[in-house]
PyMOL commands that place a pseudoatom at each C-alpha (Angstrom):
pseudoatom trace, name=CA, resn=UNK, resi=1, chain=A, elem=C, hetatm=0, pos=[-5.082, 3.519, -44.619]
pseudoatom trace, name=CA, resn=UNK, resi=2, chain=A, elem=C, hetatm=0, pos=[-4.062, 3.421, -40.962]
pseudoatom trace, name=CA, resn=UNK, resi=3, chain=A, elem=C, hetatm=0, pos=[-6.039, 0.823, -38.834]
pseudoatom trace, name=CA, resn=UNK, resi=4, chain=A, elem=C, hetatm=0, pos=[-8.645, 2.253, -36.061]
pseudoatom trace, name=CA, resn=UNK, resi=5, chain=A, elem=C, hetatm=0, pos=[-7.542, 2.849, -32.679]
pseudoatom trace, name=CA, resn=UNK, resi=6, chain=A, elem=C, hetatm=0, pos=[-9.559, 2.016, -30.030]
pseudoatom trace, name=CA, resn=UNK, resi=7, chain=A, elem=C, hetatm=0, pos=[-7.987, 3.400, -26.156]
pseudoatom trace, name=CA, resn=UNK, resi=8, chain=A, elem=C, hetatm=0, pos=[-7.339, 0.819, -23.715]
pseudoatom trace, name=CA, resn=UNK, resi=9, chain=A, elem=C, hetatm=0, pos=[-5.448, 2.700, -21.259]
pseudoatom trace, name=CA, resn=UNK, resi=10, chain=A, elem=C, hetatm=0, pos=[-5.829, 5.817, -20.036]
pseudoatom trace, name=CA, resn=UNK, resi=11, chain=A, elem=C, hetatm=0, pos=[-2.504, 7.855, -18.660]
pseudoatom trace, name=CA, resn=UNK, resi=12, chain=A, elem=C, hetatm=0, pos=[-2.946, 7.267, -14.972]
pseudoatom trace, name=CA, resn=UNK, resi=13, chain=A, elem=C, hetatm=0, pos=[-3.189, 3.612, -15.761]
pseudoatom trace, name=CA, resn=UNK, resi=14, chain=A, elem=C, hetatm=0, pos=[0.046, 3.574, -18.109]
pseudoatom trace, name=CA, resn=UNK, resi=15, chain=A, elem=C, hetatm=0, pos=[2.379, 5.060, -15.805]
pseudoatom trace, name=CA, resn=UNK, resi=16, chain=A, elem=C, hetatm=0, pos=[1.496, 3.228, -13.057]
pseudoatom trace, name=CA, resn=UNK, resi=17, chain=A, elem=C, hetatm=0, pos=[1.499, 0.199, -14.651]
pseudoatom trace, name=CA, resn=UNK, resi=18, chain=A, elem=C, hetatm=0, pos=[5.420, 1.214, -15.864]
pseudoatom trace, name=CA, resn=UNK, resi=19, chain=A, elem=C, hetatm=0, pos=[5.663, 2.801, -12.254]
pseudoatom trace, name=CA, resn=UNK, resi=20, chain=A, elem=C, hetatm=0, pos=[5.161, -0.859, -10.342]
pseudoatom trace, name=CA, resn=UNK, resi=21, chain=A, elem=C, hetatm=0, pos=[7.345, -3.094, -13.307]
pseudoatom trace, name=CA, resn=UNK, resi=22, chain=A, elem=C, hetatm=0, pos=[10.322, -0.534, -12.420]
pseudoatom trace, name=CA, resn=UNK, resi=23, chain=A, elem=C, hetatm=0, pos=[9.479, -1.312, -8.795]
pseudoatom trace, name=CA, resn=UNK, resi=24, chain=A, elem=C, hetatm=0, pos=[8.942, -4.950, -9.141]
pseudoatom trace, name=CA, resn=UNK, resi=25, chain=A, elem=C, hetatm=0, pos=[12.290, -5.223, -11.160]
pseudoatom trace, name=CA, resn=UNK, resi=26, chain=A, elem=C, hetatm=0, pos=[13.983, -3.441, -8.727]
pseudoatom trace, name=CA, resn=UNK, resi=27, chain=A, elem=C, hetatm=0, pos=[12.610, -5.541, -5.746]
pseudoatom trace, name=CA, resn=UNK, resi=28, chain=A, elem=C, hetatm=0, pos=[13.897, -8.955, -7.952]
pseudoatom trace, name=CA, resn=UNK, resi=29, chain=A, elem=C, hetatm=0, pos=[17.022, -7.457, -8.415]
pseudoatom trace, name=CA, resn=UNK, resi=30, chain=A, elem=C, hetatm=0, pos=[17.895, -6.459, -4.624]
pseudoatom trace, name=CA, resn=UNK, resi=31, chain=A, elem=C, hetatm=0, pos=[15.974, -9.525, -3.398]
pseudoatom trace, name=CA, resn=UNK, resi=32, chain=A, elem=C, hetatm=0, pos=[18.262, -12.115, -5.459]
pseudoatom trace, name=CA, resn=UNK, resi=33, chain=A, elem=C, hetatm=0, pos=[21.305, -10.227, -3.896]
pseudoatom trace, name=CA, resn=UNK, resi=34, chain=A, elem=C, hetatm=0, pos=[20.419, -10.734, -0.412]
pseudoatom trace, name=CA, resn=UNK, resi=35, chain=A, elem=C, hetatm=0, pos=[18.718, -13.850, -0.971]
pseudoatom trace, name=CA, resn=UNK, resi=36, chain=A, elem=C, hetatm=0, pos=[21.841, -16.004, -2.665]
pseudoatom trace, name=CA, resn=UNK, resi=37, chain=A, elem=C, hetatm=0, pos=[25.723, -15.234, -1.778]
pseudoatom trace, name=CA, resn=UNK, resi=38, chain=A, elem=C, hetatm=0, pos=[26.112, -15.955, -5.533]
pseudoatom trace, name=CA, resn=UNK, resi=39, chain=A, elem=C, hetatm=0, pos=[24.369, -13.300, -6.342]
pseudoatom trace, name=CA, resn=UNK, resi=40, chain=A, elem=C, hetatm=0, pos=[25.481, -10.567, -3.745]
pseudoatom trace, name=CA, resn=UNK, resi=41, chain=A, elem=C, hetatm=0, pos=[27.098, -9.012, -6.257]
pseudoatom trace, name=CA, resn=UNK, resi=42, chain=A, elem=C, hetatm=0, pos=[24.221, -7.335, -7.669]
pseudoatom trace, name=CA, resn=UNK, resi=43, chain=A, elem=C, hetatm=0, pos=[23.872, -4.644, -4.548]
pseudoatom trace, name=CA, resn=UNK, resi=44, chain=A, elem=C, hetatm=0, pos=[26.755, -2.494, -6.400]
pseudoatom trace, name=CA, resn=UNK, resi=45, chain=A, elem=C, hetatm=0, pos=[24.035, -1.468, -8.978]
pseudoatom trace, name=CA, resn=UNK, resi=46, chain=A, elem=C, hetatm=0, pos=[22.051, -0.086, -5.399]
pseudoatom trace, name=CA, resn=UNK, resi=47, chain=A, elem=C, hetatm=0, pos=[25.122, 1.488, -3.506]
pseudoatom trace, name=CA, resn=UNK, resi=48, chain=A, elem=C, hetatm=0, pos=[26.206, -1.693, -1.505]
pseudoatom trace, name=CA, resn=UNK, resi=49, chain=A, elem=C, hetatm=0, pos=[25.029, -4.362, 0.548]
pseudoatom trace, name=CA, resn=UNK, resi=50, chain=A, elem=C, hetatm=0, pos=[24.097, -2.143, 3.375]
pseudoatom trace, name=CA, resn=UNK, resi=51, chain=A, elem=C, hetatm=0, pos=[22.038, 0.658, 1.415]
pseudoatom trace, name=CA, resn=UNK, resi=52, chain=A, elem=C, hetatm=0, pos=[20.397, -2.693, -0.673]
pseudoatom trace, name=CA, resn=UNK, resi=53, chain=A, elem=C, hetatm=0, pos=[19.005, -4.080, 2.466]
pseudoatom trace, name=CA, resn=UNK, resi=54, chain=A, elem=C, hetatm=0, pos=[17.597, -0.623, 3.911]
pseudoatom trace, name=CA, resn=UNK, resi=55, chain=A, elem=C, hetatm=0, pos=[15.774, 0.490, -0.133]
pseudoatom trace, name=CA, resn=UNK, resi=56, chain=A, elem=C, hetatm=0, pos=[14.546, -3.442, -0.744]
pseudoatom trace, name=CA, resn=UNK, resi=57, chain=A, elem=C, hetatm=0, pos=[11.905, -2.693, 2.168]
pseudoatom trace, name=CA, resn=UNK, resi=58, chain=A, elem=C, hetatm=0, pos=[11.070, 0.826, 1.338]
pseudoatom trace, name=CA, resn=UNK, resi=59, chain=A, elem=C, hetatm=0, pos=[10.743, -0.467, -2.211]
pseudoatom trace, name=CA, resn=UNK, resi=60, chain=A, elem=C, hetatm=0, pos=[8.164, -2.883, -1.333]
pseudoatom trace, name=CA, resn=UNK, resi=61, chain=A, elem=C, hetatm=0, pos=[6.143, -0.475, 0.173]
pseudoatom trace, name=CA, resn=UNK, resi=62, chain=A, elem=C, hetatm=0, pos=[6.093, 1.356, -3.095]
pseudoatom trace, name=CA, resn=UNK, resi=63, chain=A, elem=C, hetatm=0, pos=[5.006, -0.811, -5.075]
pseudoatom trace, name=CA, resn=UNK, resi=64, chain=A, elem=C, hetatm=0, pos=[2.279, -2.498, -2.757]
pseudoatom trace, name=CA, resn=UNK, resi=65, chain=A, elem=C, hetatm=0, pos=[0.939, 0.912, -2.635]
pseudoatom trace, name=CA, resn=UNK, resi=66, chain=A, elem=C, hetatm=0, pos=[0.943, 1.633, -6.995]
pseudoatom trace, name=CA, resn=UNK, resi=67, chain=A, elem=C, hetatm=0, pos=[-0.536, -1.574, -7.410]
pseudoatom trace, name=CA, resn=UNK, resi=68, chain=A, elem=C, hetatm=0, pos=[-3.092, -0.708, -4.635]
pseudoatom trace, name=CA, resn=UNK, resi=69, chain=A, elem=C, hetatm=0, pos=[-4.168, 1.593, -7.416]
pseudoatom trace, name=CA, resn=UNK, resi=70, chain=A, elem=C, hetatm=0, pos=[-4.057, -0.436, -9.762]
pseudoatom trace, name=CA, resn=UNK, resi=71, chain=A, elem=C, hetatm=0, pos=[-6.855, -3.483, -7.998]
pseudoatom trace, name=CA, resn=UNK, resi=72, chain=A, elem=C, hetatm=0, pos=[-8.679, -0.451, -7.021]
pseudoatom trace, name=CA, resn=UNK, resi=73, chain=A, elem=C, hetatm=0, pos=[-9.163, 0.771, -10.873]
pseudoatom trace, name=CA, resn=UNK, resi=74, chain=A, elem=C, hetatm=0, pos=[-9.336, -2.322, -12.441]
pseudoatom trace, name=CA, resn=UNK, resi=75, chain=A, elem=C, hetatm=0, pos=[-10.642, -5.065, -9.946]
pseudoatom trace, name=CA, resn=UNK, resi=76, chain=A, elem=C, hetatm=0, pos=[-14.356, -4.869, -11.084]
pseudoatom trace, name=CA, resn=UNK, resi=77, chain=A, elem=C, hetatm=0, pos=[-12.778, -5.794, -14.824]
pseudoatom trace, name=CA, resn=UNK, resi=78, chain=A, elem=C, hetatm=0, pos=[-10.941, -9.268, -13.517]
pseudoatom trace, name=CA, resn=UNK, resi=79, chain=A, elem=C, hetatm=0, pos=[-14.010, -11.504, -11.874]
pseudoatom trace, name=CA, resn=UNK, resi=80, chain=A, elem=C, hetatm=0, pos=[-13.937, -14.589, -13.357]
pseudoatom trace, name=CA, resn=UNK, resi=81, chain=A, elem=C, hetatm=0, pos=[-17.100, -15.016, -15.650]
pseudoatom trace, name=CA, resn=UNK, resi=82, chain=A, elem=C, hetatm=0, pos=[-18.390, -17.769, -17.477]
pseudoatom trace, name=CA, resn=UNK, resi=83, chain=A, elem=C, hetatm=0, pos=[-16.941, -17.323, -20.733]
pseudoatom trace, name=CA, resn=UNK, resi=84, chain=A, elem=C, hetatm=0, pos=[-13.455, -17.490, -19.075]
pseudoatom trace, name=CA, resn=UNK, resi=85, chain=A, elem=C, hetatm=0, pos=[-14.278, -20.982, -17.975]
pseudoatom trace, name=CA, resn=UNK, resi=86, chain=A, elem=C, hetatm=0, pos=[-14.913, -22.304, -21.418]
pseudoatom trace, name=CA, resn=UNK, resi=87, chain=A, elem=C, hetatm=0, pos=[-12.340, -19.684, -22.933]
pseudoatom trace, name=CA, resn=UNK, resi=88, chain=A, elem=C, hetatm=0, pos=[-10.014, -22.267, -20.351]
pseudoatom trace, name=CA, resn=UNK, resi=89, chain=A, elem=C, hetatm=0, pos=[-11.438, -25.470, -21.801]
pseudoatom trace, name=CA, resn=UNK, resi=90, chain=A, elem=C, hetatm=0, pos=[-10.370, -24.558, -25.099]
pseudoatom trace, name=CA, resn=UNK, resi=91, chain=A, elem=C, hetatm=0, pos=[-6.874, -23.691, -24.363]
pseudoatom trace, name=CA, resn=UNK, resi=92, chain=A, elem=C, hetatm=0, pos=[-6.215, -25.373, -27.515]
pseudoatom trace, name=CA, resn=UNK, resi=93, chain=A, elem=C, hetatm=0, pos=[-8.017, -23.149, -29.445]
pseudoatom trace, name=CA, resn=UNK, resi=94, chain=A, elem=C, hetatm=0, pos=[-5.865, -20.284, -27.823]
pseudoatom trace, name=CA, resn=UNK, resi=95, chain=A, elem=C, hetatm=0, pos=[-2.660, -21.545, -28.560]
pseudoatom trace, name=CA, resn=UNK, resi=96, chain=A, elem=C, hetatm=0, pos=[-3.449, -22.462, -32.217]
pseudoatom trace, name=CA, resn=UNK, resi=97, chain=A, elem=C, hetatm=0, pos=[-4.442, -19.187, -32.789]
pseudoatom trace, name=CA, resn=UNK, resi=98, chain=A, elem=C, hetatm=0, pos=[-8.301, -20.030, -33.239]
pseudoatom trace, name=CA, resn=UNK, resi=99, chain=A, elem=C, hetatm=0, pos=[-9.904, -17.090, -32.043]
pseudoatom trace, name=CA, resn=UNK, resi=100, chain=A, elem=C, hetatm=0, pos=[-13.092, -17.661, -34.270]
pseudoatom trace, name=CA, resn=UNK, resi=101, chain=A, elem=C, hetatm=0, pos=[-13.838, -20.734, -32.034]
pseudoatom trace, name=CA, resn=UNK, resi=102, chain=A, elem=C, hetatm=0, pos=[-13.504, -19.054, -28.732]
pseudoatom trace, name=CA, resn=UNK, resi=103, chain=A, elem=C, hetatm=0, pos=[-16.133, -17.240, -27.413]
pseudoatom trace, name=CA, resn=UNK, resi=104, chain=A, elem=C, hetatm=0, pos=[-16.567, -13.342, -26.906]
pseudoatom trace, name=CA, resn=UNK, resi=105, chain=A, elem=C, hetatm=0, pos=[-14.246, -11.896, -23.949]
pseudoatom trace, name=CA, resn=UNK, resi=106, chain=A, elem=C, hetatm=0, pos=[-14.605, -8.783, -21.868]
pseudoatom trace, name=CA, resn=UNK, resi=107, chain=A, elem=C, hetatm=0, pos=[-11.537, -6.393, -22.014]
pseudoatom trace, name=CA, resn=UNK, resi=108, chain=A, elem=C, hetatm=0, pos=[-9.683, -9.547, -20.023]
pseudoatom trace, name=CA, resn=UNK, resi=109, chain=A, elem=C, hetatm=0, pos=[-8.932, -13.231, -20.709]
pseudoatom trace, name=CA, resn=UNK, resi=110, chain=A, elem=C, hetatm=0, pos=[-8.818, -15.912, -18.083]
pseudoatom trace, name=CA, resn=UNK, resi=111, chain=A, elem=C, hetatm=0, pos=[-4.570, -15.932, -18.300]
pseudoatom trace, name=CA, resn=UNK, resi=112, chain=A, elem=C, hetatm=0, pos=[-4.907, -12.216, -17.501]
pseudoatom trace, name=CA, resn=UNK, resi=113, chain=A, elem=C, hetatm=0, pos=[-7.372, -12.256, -14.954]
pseudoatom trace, name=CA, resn=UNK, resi=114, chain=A, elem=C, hetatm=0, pos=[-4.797, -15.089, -13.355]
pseudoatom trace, name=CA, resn=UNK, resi=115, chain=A, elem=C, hetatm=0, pos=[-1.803, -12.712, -13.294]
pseudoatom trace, name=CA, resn=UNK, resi=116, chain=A, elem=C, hetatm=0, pos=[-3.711, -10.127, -12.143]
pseudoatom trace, name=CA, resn=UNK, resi=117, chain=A, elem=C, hetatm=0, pos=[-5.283, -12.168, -8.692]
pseudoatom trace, name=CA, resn=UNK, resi=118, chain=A, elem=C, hetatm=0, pos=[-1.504, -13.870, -8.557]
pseudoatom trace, name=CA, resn=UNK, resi=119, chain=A, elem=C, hetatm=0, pos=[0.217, -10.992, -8.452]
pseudoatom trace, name=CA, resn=UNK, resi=120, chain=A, elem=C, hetatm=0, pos=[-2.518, -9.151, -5.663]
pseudoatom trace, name=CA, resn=UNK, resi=121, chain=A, elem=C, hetatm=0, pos=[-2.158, -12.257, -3.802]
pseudoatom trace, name=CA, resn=UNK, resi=122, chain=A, elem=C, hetatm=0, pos=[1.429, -12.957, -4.021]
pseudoatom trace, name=CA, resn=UNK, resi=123, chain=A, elem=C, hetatm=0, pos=[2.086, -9.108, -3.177]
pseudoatom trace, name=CA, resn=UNK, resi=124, chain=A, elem=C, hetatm=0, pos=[-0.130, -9.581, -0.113]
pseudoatom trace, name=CA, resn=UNK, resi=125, chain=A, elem=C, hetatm=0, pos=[2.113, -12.076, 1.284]
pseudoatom trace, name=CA, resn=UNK, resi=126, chain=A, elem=C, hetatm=0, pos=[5.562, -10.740, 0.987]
pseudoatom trace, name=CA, resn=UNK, resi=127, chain=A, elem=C, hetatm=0, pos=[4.232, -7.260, 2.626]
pseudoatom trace, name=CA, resn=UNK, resi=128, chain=A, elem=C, hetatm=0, pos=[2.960, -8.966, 5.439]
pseudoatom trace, name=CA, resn=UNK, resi=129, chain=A, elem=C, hetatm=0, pos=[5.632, -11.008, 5.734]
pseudoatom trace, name=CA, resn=UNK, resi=130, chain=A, elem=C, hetatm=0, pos=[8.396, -8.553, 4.741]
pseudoatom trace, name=CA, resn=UNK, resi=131, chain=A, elem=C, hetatm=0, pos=[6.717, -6.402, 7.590]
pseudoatom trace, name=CA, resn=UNK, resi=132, chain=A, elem=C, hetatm=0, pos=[7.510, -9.480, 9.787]
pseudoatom trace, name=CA, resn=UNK, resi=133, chain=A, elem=C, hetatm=0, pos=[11.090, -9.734, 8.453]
pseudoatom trace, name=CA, resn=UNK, resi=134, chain=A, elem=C, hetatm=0, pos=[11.584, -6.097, 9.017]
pseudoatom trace, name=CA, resn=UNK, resi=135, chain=A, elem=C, hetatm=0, pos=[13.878, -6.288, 12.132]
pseudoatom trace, name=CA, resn=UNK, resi=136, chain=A, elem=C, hetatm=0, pos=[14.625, -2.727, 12.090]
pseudoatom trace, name=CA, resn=UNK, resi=137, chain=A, elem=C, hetatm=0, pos=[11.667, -1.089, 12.032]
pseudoatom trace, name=CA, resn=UNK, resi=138, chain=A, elem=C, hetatm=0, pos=[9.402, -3.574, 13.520]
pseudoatom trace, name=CA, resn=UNK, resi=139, chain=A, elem=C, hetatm=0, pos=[11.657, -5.501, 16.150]
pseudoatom trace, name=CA, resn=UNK, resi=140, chain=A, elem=C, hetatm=0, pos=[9.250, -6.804, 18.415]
pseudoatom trace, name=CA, resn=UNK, resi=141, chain=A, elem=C, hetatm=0, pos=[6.547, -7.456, 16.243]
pseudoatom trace, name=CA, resn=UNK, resi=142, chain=A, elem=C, hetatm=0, pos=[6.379, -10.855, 16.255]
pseudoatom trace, name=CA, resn=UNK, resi=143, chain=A, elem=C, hetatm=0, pos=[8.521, -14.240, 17.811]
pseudoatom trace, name=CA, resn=UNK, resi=144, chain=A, elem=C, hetatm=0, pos=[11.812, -15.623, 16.262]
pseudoatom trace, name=CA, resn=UNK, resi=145, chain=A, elem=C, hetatm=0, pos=[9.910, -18.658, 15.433]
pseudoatom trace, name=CA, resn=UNK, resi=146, chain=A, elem=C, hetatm=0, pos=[7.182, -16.516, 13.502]
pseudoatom trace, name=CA, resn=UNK, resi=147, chain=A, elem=C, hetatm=0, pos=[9.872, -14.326, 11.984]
pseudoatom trace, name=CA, resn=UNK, resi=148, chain=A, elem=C, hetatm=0, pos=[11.752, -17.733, 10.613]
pseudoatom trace, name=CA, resn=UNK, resi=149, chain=A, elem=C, hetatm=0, pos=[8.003, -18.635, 8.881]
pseudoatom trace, name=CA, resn=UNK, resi=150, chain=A, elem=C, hetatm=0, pos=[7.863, -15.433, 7.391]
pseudoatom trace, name=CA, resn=UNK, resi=151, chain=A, elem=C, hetatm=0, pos=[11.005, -15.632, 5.992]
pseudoatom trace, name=CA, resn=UNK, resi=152, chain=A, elem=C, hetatm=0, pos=[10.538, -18.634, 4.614]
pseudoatom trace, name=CA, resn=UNK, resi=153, chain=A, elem=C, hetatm=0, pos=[7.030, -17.755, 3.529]
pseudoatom trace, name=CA, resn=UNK, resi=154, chain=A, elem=C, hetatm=0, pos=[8.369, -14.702, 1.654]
pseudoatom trace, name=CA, resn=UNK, resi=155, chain=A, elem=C, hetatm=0, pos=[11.108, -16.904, -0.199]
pseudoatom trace, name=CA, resn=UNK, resi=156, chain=A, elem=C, hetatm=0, pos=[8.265, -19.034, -1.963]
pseudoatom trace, name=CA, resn=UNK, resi=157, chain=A, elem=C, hetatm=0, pos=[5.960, -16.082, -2.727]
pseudoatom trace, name=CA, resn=UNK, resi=158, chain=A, elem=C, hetatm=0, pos=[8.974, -14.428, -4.085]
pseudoatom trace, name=CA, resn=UNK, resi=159, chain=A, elem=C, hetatm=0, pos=[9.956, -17.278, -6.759]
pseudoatom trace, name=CA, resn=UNK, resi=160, chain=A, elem=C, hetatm=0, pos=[5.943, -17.548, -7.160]
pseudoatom trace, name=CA, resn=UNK, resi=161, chain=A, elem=C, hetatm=0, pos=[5.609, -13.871, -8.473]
pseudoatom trace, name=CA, resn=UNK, resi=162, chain=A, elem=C, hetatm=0, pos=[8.803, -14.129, -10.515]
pseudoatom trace, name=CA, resn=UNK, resi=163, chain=A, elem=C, hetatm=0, pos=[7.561, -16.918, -12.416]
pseudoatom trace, name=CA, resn=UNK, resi=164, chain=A, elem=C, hetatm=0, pos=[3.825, -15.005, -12.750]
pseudoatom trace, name=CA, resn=UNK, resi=165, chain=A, elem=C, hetatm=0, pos=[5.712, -11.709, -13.917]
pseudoatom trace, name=CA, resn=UNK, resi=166, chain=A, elem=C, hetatm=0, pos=[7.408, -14.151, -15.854]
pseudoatom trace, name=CA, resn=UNK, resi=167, chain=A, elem=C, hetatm=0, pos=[4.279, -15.234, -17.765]
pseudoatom trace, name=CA, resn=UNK, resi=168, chain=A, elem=C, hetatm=0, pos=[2.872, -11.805, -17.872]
pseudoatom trace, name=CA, resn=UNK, resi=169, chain=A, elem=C, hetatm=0, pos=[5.795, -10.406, -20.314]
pseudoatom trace, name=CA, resn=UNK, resi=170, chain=A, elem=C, hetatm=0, pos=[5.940, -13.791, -22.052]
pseudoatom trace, name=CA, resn=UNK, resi=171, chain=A, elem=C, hetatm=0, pos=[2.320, -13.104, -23.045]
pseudoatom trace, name=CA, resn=UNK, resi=172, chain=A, elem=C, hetatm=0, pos=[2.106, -9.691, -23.710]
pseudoatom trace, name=CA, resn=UNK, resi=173, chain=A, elem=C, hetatm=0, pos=[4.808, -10.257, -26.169]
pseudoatom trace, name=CA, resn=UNK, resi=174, chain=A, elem=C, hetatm=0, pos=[3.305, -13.623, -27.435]
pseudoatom trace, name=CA, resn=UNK, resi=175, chain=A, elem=C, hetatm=0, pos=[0.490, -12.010, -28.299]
pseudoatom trace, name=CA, resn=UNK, resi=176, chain=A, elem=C, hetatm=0, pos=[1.217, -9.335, -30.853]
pseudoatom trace, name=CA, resn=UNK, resi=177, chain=A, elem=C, hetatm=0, pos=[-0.333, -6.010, -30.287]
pseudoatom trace, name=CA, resn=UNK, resi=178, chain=A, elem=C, hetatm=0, pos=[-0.816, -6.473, -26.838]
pseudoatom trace, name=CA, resn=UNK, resi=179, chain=A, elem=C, hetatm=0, pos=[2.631, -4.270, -25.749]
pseudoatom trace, name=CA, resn=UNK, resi=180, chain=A, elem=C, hetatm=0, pos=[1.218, -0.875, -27.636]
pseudoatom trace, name=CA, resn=UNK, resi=181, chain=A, elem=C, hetatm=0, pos=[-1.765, -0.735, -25.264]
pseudoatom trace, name=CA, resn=UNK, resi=182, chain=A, elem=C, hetatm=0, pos=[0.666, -0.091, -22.488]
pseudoatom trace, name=CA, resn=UNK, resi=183, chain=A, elem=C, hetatm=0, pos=[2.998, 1.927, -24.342]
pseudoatom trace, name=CA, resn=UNK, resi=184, chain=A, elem=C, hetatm=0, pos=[0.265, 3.855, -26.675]
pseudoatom trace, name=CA, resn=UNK, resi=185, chain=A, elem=C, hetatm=0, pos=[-2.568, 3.324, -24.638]
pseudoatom trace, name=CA, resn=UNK, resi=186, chain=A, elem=C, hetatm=0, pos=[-4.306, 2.388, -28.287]
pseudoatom trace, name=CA, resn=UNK, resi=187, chain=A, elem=C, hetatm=0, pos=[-4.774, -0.812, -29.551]
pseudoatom trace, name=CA, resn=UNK, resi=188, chain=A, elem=C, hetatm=0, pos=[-6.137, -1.757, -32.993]
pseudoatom trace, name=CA, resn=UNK, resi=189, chain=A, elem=C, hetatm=0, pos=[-9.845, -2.127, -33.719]
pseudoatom trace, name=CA, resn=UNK, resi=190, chain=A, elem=C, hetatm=0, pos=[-8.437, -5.643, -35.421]
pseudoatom trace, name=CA, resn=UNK, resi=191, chain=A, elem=C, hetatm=0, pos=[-6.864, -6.421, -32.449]
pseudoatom trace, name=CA, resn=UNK, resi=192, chain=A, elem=C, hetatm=0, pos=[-9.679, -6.009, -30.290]
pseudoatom trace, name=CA, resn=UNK, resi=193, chain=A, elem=C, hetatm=0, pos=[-12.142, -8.116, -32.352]
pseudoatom trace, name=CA, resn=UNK, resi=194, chain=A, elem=C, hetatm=0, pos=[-9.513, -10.606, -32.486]
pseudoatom trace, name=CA, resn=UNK, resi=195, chain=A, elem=C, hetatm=0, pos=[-8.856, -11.050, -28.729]
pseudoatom trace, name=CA, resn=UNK, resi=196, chain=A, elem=C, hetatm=0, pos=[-12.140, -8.600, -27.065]
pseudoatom trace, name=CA, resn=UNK, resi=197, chain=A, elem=C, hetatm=0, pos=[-14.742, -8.469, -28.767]
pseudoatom trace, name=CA, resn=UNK, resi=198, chain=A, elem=C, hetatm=0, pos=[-17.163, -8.652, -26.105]
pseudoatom trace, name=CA, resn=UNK, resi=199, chain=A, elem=C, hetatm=0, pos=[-15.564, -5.776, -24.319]
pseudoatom trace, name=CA, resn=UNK, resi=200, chain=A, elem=C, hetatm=0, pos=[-15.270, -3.970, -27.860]
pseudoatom trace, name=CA, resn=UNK, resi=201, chain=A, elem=C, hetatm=0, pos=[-19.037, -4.457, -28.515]
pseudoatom trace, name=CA, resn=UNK, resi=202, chain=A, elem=C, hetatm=0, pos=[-19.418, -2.836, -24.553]
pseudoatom trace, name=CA, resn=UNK, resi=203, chain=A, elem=C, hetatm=0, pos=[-17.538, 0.458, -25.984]
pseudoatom trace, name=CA, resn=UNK, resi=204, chain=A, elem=C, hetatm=0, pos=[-19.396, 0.520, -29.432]
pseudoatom trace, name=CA, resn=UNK, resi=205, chain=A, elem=C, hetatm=0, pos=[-22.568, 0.464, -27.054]
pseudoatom trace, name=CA, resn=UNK, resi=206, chain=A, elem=C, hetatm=0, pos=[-21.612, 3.460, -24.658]
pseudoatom trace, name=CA, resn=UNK, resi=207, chain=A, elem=C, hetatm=0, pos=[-20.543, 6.126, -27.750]
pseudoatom trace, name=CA, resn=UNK, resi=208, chain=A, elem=C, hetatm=0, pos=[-23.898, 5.582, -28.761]
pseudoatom trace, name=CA, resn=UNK, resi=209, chain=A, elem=C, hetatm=0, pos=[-25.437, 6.405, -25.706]
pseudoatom trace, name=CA, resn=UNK, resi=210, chain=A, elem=C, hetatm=0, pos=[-26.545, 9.367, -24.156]
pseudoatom trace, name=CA, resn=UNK, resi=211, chain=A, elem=C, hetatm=0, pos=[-22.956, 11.151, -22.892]
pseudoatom trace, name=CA, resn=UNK, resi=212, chain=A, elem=C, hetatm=0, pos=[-23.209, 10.439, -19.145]
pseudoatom trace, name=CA, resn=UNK, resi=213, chain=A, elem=C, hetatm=0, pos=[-19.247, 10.210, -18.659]
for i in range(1, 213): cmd.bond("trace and resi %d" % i, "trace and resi %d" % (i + 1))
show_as sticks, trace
zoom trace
């Protein structure tokens, strides 16, 4: 017998989620090669050092726009809540694999809801400081001196959201069942006792409703 499905994702939300990793992969790539000497060698996979430095930018924009979409859709779905406090307190329980202990969870756990406000913060701060840096476009914008902070500002936020996109695979693939929802847009009705069951109990409750939506 095949396990229920229950949908996690809708279309919209799949591609763009695939949409922004492309960019964000893209962005790592290019920014490593201008970033380290050692690593120049990566702008032949972009055409060259020159056409690198003019996409990286352009890039950027891209994806700070796709994942504008994606706070927008799912913001109201990541404040922090109660139960992710003690969910936190028994990170023990997590690891060990004791979801029985741990109490109910909406459709997202405290580690998620921390990617999600690390990356919207972390993406905040390289385009306003990539704007800065953007000497071609923007060449008056602001001093040398506030050009060198952004610069350096953009530097940390970039090894920052490596390390958070980092932890974001790491966990989806840690956690078995998790890389189907973005792939399938289904997960399994086990699954989402297992990890959701709050938010599962939330969909149970709206098919039985009256059909508003």
């Amino acid at each position: 017998m095949r396990p229920v499905e229950v949908r996690r994702y809708v279309t919209f939300t799949r591609i763009n989620h695939w949409f922004t990793a492309i960019c964000f992969i893209l962005l790592m790539l290019s920014g490593f090669a201008l970033f380290s000497p050692a690593l120049y060698g990566l702008t032949g996979l972009f055409g060259g050092g020159q056409t690198t430095r003019w996409l990286h930018p352009f890039i950027g924009i891209a994806l700070s726009v796709s994942f504008l979409g994606m706070f927008v859709q799912l913001v109201h779905l990541n404040i922090l809540r109660r139960e992710d406090l003690v969910w936190t307190s028994q990170i023990g329980d997590v690891i060990a694999g004791h979801e029985e202990r741990l109490p109910e969870l909406g459709k997202y756990n405290f580690g998620q809801k921390t990617v999600f406000w690390g990356m919207f913060w972390l993406i905040l701060a390289l385009l306003i400081s990539g704007i800065m840096m953007w000497v071609q476009y923007f060449p008056t914008l602001v001093s040398i001196e506030t050009r060198r902070i952004a610069i350096l500002v953009h530097s940390i936020s970039a090894v920052l959201i490596v390390l958070v996109f980092i932890l974001h695979v790491f966990a989806a693939v840690w956690t078995q069942g998790t890389i189907r929802a973005m792939t399938r847009g289904t997960v399994t009705g086990g699954w989402s006792w297992r990890h959701h069951r709050k938010w599962l109990r939330e969909l149970a409750r709206r098919q039985t409703s009256k059909p508003a939506e």
